[in-house]
C-alpha positions, 0 to 999 in steps of 0.5 A: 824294588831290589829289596822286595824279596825280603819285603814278603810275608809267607807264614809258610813256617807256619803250620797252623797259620799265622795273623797278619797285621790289620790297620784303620785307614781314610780314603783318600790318604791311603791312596798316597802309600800308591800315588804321590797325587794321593788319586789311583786308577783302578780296575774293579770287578764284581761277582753275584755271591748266590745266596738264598736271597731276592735284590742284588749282591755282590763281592766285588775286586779292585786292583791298582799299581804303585806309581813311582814316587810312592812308597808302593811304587811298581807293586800291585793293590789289592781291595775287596768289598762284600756289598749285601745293602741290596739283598733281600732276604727270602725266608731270612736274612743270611749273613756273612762271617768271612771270606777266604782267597788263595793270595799268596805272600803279602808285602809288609813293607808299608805304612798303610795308617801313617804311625811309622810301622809297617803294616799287612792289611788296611780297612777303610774304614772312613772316606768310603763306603761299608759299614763292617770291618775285620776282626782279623786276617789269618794266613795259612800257606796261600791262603787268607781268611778275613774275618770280618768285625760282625756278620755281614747280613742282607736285609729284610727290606730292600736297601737294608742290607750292608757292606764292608768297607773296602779291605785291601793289601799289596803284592809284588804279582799282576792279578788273576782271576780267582775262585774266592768262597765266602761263608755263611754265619750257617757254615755254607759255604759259596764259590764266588770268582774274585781277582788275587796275585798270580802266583806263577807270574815271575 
């Protein structure tokens, strides 16, 4: 942990932002970057996403810290998932493009997908849940937009819809809550209260 202020990616010389590096990883061998048993404990939260839509959906939040050991020892994990498998679309099915969140500076010091380079920003995309992965993740300032491989849509039946797989990335701060938005294929945009890094803890 002595050398993790020159471990962060901040693009702040970056007037137009910059990409972070996305990788394809399995669930449970991600799991080892955090854990040296290869299994975490984490804490998970979710929040209705109010589209104009019937059934149920939502963006859900899930944190965990680095155990010594592992490679991510003491730093905190971040994972996001958009779930609309169970929303109904009312007079269409509305679908979702991406997603932005104030995170603040991303640890780039791990090996997410185990090919001897560092990495930004993993998607599981085999071991776990979802369909949709990113296309890419572009860091201006504190912000991160992801987005995503195609839109994420609601379905005309009930159990139709889609989900991203789960999408994650480090930091050196705890978590706080947090007002992400998402963004419709439409251009609407939708508040919706998610967890980041709390970018005023030491």
């Amino acid at each position: 942990m002595k050398t993790i202020f020159t471990i962060l990616i901040s693009c702040v010389a970056f007037t137009t932002g910059c990409s972070l590096k996305v990788v394809d990883v399995n669930a449970p061998a991600v799991n080892c970057v955090f854990d040296p048993s290869c299994t975490i404990t984490v804490t998970d939260s979710t929040d209705t996403i109010p589209l104009p839509t019937g059934g149920t959906n939502f963006l859900q939040s899930r944190t965990f810290v680095g155990q010594p050991g592992a490679p991510g020892d003491g730093l905190y994990g971040y994972e996001y998932r958009i779930d609309l498998r169970n929303a109904l679309g009312i007079t269409y099915p509305p679908c979702i493009s991406s997603m932005k969140i104030e995170f603040g500076p991303v640890v780039n010091s791990l090996d997410y997908d185990g090919d001897g380079d560092a990495d930004h920003v993993y998607v599981v995309t085999s071991g776990g849940l979802g369909s949709v992965g990113l296309a890419s993740a572009e860091k201006n300032g504190d912000d991160i937009t992801f987005n995503f491989s195609s839109p994420v849509c609601a379905g005309g039946s009930p159990g139709s819809g889609e989900s991203t797989f789960f999408f994650g990335l480090t930091s050196t701060k705890p978590p706080r809550s947090v007002t992400a938005t998402v963004k419709e294929t439409t251009g609407t945009i939708y508040n919706v209260q998610a967890r980041a890094p709390d970018l005023s803890a030491p």
